[in-house]
Every structure is written in structure tokens, then in C-alpha cells.
C-alpha positions as CSV (number, residue, x, y, z in Angstrom):
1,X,-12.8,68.7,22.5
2,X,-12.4,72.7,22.0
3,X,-11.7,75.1,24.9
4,X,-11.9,78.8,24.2
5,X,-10.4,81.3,26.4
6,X,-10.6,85.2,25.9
7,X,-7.8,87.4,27.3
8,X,-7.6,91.0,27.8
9,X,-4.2,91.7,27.8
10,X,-0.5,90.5,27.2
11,X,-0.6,89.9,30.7
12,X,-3.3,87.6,30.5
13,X,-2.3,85.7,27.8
14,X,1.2,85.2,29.3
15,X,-0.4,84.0,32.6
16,X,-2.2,81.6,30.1
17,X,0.5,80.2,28.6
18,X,2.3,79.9,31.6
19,X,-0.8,77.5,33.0
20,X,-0.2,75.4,30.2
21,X,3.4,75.5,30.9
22,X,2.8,74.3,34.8
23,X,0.8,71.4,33.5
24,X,2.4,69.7,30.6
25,X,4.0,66.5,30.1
26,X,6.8,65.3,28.3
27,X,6.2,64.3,24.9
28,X,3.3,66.4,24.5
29,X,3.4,69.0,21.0
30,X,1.4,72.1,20.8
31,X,0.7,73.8,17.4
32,X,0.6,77.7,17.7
33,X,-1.5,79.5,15.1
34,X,-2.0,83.2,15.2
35,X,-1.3,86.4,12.2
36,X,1.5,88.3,12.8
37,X,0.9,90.4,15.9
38,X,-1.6,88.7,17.9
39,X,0.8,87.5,21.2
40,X,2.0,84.2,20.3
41,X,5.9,84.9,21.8
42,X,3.9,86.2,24.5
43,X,2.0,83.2,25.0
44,X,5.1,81.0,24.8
45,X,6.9,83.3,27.4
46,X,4.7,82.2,29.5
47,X,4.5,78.8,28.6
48,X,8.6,78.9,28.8
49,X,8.1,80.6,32.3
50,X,5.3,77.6,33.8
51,X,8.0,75.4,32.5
52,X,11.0,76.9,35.0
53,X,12.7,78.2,31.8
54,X,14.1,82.1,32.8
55,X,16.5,83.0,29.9
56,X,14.8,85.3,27.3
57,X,12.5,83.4,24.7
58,X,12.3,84.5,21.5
59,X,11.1,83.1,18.1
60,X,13.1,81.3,16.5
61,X,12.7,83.1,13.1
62,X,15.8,82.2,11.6
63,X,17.1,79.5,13.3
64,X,13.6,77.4,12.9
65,X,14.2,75.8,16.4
66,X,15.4,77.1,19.6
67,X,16.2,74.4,22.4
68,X,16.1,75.7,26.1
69,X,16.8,72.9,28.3
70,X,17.2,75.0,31.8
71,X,13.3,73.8,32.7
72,X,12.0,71.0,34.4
73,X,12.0,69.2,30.8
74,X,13.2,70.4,27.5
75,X,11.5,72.6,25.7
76,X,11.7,72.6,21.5
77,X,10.5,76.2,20.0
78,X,9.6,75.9,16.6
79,X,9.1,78.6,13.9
80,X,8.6,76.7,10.6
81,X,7.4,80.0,8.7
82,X,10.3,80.0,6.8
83,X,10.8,76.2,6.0
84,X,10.7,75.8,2.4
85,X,10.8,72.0,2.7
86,X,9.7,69.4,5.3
87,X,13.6,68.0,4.3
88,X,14.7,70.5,6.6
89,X,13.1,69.4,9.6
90,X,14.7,65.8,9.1
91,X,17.5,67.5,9.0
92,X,17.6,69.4,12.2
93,X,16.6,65.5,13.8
94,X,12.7,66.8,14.4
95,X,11.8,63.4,15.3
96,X,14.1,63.5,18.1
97,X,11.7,66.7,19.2
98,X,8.4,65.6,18.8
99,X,9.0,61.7,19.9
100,X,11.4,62.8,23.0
101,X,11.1,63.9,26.7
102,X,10.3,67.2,26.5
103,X,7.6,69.5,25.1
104,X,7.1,71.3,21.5
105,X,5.7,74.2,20.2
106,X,5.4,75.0,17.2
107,X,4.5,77.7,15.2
108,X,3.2,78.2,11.7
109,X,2.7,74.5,11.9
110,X,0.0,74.3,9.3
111,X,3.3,74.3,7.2
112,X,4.5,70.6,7.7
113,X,0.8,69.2,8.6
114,X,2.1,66.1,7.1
115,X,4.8,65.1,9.9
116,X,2.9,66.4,12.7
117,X,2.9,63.8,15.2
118,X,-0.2,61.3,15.5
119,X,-2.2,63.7,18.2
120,X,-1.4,67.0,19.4
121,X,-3.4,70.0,20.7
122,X,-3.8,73.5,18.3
123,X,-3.7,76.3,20.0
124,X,-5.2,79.3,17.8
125,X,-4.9,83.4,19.0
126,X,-7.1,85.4,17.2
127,X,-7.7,89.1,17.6
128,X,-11.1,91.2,17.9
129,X,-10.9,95.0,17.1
130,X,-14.4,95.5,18.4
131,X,-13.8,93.9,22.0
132,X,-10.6,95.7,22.2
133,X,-6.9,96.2,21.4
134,X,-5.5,93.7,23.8
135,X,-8.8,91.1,23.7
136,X,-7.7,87.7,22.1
137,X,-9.6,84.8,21.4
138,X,-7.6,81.9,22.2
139,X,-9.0,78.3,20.9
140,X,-7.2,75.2,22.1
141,X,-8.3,71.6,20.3
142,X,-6.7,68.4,20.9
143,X,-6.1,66.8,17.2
144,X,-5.5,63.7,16.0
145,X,-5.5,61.6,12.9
């Protein structure tokens, strides 16, 4: 099943992601795909925010995962852009992540398709130039092998 959603501004897609925050479960992993630009820190901001979480989120560029545990569950921020082999993730204990009580996200994901977990949902934020500077496009799909 595919849901799209079109925002209009940051605002928006925070408010978004923080409707998704309000509403998830434990255990549940989100993929975030999106260029560079298009609002997906913004998005998780407000996913962060639905989730009671109220220190500063940022991505996780360098560190690959950021843990913010201050919510009403744990909440695992991936960036796997820079990952240069799914090695790494065993080695920051991903399974514990993905398989545990709290909620991923995790961006660039296409990177390690092949540890993804069984079923999760995609979330995709595409831009439009010709509907605007601040329009995005955001397509949610729930996945599974």
C-alpha cells in the first residue's frame, strides 16, 4: 500500500513527521530516502518531537547512529551514507536496533538493503521546482520480502 502526502513547507513536513512520531510502535523501522536538501532532518525532528524526544536531533553523519532514549521509547537515527561495509553495522550491534523496543530510522538505507529487517515502511521526500521551493512530495510504502 502507498500513501503520498504533499507538503508546502518545513513546517508541514515537520508536523508530518511528528504524526508519524505520535503513532508508532516499538519495533517498527522506517527507511528515509531523499537527495541532499529535501527535509529529511526536518522530517525526523518531527518524528523525534511526536516521539516526546526534545534535545536537538541531528543526523548522525559521522557517528552512523545516534540513540535518544529521553522519548516514550528509544529512538535509533541512522545515517548509513557513509558505511563502507554492512560489517560495520554488526559492529555497532544493529540487530539490537532494528529487533528491539524502540523505533528506527534510517537514512540512505538503500545502502544495506540486504539486512533490512523482514518488513518495514520507506518513506521517500522528493522535491518539485515547478510547485514550489518548499512543496515536497512525500511517498510512504510499507515493504516486505
Amino acid at each position: 500500500m502507498e500513501q503520498i502526502i504533499e507538503t508546502y513547507s518545513a513546517q508541514e513536513t515537520f508536523d508530518f513527521g511528528k504524526k508519524i512520531g505520535e503513532s508508532v510502535q516499538p519495533g517498527q523501522v522506517y527507511t528515509l530516502i531523499g537527495d541532499l536538501g529535501v527535509g529529511k532532518t526536518v522530517f525526523t525532528q518531527g518524528l523525534a518531537e511526536g516521539l516526546g524526544i526534545t534535545e536537538p536531533v541531528n543526523s548522525p553523519t559521522f557517528t552512523i547512529v545516534q540513540i535518544y532514549e529521553e522519548g516514550r521509547m528509544p529512538f535509533y537515527h541512522f545515517d548509513v551514507y557513509r558505511i563502507g561495509d554492512v560489517e560495520e553495522m554488526e559492529e555497532i550491534g544493529y540487530e539490537d536496533c532494528f529487533y528491539g523496543e524502540g523505533v528506527c530510522l534510517i537514512e540512505w538505507a538503500n545502502l544495506i538493503e540486504e539486512i533490512l529487517p523482514e518488513n518495514y515502511t520507506q518513506i521517500t521526500i522528493e522535491k518539485n521546482p515547478e510547485k514550489g521551493f518548499d512543496y515536497r512530495k512525500i511517498t510512504i510504502e510499507e515493504c516486505g520480502r
